[in-house]
C-alpha atoms as a printed R data frame, in Angstrom:
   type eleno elety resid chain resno       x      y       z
1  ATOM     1    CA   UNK     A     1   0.000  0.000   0.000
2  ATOM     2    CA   UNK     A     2   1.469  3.377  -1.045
3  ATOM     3    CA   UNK     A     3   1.669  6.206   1.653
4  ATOM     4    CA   UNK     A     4  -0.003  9.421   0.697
5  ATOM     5    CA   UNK     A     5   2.859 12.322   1.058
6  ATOM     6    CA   UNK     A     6   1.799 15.362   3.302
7  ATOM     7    CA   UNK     A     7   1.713 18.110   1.445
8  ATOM     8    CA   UNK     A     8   3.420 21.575   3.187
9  ATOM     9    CA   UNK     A     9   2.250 25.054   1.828
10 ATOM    10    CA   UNK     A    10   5.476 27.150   1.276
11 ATOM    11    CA   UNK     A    11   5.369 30.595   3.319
12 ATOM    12    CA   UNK     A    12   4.415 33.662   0.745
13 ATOM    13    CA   UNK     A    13   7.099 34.664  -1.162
14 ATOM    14    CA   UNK     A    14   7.837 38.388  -3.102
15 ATOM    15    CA   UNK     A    15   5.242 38.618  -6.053
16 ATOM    16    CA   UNK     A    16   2.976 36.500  -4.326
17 ATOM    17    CA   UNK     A    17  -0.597 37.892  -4.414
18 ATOM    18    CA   UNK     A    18  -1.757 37.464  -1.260
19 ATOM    19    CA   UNK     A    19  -5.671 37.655   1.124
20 ATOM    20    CA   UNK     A    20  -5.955 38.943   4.513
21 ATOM    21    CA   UNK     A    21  -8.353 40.319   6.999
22 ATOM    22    CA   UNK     A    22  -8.788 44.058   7.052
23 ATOM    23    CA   UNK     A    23 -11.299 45.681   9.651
24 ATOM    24    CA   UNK     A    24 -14.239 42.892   8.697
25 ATOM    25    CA   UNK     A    25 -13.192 43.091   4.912
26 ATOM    26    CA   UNK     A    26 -11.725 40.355   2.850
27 ATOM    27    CA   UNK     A    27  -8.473 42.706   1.079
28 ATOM    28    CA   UNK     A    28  -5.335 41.628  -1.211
29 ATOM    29    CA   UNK     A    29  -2.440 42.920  -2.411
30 ATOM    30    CA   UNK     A    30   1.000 41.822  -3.398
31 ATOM    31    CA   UNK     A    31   4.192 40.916  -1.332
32 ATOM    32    CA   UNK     A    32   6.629 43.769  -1.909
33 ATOM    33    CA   UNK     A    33   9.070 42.761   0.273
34 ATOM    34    CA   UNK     A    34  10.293 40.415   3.066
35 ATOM    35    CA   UNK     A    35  11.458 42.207   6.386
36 ATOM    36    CA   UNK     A    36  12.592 38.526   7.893
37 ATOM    37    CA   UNK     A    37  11.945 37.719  11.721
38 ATOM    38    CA   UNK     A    38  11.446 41.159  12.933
39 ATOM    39    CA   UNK     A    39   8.417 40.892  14.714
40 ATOM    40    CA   UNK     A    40   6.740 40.153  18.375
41 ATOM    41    CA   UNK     A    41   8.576 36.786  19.440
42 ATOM    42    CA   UNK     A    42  10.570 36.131  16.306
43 ATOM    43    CA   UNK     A    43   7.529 36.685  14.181
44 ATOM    44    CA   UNK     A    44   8.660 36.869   9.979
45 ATOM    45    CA   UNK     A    45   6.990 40.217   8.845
46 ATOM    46    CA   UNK     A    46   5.939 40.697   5.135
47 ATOM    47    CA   UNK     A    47   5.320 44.328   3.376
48 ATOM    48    CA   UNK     A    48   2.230 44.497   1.619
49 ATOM    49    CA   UNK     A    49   1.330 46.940  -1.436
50 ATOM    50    CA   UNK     A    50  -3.021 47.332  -1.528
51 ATOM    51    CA   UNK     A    51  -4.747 49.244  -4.263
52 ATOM    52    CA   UNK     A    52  -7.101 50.355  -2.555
53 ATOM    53    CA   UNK     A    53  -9.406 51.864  -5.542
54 ATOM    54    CA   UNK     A    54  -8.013 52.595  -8.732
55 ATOM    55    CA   UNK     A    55  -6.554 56.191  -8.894
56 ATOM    56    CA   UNK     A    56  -5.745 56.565  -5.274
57 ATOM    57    CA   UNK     A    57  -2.107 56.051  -4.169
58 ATOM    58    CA   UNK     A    58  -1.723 52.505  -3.263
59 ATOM    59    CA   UNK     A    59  -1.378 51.569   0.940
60 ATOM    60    CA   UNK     A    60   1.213 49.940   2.190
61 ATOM    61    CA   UNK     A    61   1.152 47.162   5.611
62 ATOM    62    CA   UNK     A    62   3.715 45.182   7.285
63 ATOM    63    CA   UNK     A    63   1.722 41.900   8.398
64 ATOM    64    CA   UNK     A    64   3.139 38.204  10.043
65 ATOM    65    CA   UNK     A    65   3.273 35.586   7.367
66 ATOM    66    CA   UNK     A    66   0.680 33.958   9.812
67 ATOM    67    CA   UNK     A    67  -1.909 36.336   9.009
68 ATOM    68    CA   UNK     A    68  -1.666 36.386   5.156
69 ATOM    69    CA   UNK     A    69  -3.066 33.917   2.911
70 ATOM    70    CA   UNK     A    70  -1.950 33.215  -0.889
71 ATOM    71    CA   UNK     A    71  -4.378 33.585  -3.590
72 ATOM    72    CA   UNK     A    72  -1.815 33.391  -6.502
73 ATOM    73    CA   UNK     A    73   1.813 32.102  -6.217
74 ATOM    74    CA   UNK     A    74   4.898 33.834  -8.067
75 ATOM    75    CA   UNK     A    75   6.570 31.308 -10.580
């Protein structure tokens, strides 16, 4: 009988579109850069570019890896 391999989801990487929670809304945006383990307890922070509506400088959020979730993965 063959054993199934577990499958581990690689952390989100520069390019990477990615979801997160945003004050009850659902937002995305794309990972800009990676600031490493810089946060609370060793935490690995990731900058965040958001268009928020087109025309409107974009926003910009550092946010744990923890707290992001990839929509579309960077080749």
């Amino acid at each position: 009988m063959a054993r199934k391999q577990k499958t581990v989801a690689r952390p989100p990487r520069v390019g990477d579109v990615v979801a997160f929670d945003f004050g009850g809304l659902d937002v995305s945006g794309t990972v800009v850069e990676d600031r490493g383990h810089i946060g609370v307890g060793g935490r690995r922070l990731l900058r965040i570019r958001v268009e928020m509506e087109p025309g409107v400088d974009p926003m910009f959020i550092e946010l744990p890896e923890a707290d992001l979730r990839i929509v579309k993965r960077v080749a």
